[in-house]
C-alpha positions as CSV (number, residue, x, y, z in Angstrom):
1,X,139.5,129.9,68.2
2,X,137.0,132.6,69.4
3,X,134.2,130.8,69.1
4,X,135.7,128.0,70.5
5,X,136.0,129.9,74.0
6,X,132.8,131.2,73.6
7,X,131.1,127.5,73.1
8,X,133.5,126.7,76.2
9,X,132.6,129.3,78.4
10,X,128.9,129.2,77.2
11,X,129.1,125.6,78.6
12,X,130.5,126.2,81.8
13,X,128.1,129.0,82.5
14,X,125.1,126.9,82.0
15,X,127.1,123.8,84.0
16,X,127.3,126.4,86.5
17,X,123.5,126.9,87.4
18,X,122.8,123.0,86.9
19,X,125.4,122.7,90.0
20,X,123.7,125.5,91.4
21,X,120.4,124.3,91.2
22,X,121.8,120.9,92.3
23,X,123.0,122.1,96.1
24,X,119.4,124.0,96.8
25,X,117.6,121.0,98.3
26,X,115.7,122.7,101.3
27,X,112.9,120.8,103.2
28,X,109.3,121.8,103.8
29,X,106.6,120.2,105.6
30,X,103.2,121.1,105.2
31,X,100.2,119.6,106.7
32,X,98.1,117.3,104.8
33,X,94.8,115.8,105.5
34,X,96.8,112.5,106.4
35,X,99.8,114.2,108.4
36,X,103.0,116.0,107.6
37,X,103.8,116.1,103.9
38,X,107.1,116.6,103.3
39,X,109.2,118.5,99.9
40,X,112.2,118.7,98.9
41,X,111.9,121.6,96.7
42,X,108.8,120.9,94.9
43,X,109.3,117.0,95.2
44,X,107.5,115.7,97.9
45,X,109.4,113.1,100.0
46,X,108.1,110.0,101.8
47,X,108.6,109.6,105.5
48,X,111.5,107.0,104.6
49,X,113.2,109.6,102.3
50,X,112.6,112.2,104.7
51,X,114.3,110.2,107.7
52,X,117.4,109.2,105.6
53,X,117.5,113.1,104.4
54,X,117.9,113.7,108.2
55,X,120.1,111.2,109.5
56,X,122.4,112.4,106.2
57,X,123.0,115.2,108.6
58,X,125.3,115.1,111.8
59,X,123.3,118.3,113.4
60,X,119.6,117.5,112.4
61,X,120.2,113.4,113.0
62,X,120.2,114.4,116.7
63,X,117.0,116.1,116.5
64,X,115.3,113.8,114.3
65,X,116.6,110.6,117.0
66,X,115.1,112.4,119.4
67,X,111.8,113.5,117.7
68,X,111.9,109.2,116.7
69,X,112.2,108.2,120.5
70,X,109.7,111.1,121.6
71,X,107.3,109.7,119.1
72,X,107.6,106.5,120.3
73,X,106.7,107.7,124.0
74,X,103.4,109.1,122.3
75,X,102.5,106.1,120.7
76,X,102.9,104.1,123.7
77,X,100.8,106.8,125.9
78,X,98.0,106.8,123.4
79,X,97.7,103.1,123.7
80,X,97.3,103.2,127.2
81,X,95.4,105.9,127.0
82,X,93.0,103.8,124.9
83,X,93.6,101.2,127.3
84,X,92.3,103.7,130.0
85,X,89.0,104.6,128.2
86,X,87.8,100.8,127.7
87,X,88.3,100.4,131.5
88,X,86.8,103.6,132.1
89,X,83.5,102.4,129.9
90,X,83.0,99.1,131.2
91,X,83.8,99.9,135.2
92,X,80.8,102.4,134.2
93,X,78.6,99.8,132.6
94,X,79.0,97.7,135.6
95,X,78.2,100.5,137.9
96,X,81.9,99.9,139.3
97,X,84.6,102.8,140.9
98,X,85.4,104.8,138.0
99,X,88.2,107.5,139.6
100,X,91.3,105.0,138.9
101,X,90.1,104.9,135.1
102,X,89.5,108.4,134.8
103,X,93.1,109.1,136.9
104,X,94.7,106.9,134.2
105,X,93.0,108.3,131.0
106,X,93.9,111.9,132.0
107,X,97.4,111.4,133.0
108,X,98.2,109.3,129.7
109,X,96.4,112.0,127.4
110,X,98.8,114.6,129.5
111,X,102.0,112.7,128.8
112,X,101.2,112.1,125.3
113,X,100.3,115.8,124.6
114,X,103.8,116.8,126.3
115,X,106.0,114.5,124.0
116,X,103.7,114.9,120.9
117,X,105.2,118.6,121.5
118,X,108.3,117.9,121.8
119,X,108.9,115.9,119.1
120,X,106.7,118.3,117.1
121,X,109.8,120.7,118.2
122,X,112.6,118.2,117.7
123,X,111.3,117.8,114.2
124,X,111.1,121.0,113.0
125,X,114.7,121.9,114.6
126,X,116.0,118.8,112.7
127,X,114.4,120.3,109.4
128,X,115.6,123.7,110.1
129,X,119.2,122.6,111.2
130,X,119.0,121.1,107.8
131,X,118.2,123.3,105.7
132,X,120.7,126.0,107.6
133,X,124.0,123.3,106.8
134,X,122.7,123.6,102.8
135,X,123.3,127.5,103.3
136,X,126.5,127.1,104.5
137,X,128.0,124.9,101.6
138,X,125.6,126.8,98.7
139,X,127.1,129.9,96.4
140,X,124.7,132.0,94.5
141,X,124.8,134.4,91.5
142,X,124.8,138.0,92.7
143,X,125.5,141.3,91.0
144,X,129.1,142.4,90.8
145,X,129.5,145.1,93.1
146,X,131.7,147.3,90.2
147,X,131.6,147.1,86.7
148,X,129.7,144.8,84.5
149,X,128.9,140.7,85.1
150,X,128.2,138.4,87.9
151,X,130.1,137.4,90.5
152,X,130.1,134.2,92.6
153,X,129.4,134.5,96.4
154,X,129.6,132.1,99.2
C-alpha cells in the first residue's frame, strides 16, 4: 500500500514537470545571415510556424497584422524605389533631367525606411505580447516559504 502511493506520487511529480516544461514555449528572434531566425525554445521555427504562433494569440495577432501590412508597404516602396534608380540611370545616360528621378528614389527609400521600422516594432511587440500571455497561464516550482518541500506558484 505504501509503495503504491509512493510509485503514484513519484508519477505525478515527474507528470508535473513534463506539463511544466510543456507551457514554457517563449519566442526569440535572432538575426541570421538570411534574416530573422526565429525559436521556440531551442527549436527554431519557420516564418510559417512563426506567423501561426502569432495569430494563435488575440493580443500579438494585432501586432503581427500590422507588422504583415507594414511589410507589405516596404516591399512595394523598394520596388519603386528600384523603379526610381533605373530611371535615374538611363535619364543620365541619355544626358536627360535627372531631379524627378532622384526626387523619386529618395522619397521611396524614405518611406520604406519608415515602415521597415515600424514593422520592425510591430513585430517585436507581437513577440513580446506573446511571450508575456505564456507568463500569465505558466506555474513554476519554487521553494516553500516554511517548512520543507516545494510549493506550486502561479
Amino acid at each position: 500500500m505504501k509503495t503504491t502511493k509512493i510509485f503514484q506520487f513519484t508519477i505525478a511529480f515527474a507528470l508535473l514537470f513534463a506539463f511544466q516544461d510543456s507551457l514554457a514555449q517563449e519566442i526569440t528572434v535572432f538575426q541570421g545571415m538570411w534574416g530573422d531566425e526565429f525559436y521556440q525554445d531551442k527549436d527554431k521555427m519557420t516564418w510559417k510556424g512563426f506567423g501561426m504562433a502569432m495569430d494563435s494569440n488575440p493580443a500579438s495577432e494585432v501586432h503581427w497584422s500590422k507588422a504583415k501590412k507594414q511589410y507589405g508597404v516596404t516591399f512595394a516602396a523598394a520596388t519603386a524605389n528600384l523603379g526610381f534608380g533605373i530611371w535615374y540611370l538611363v535619364n543620365d545616360n541619355n544626358d536627360k533631367e535627372t531631379t524627378a528621378p532622384i526626387i523619386g528614389f529618395a522619397s521611396t527609400a524614405l518611406v520604406g525606411s519608415i515602415f521597415y521600422c515600424l514593422a520592425n516594432k510591430n513585430k517585436k511587440n507581437a513577440i513580446l505580447e506573446f511571450n508575456d500571455s505564456l507568463g500569465k497561464t505558466t506555474y513554476r516550482l519554487v521553494p516553500a516559504d516554511r517548512g520543507v518541500g516545494l510549493a506550486l506558484k502561479f
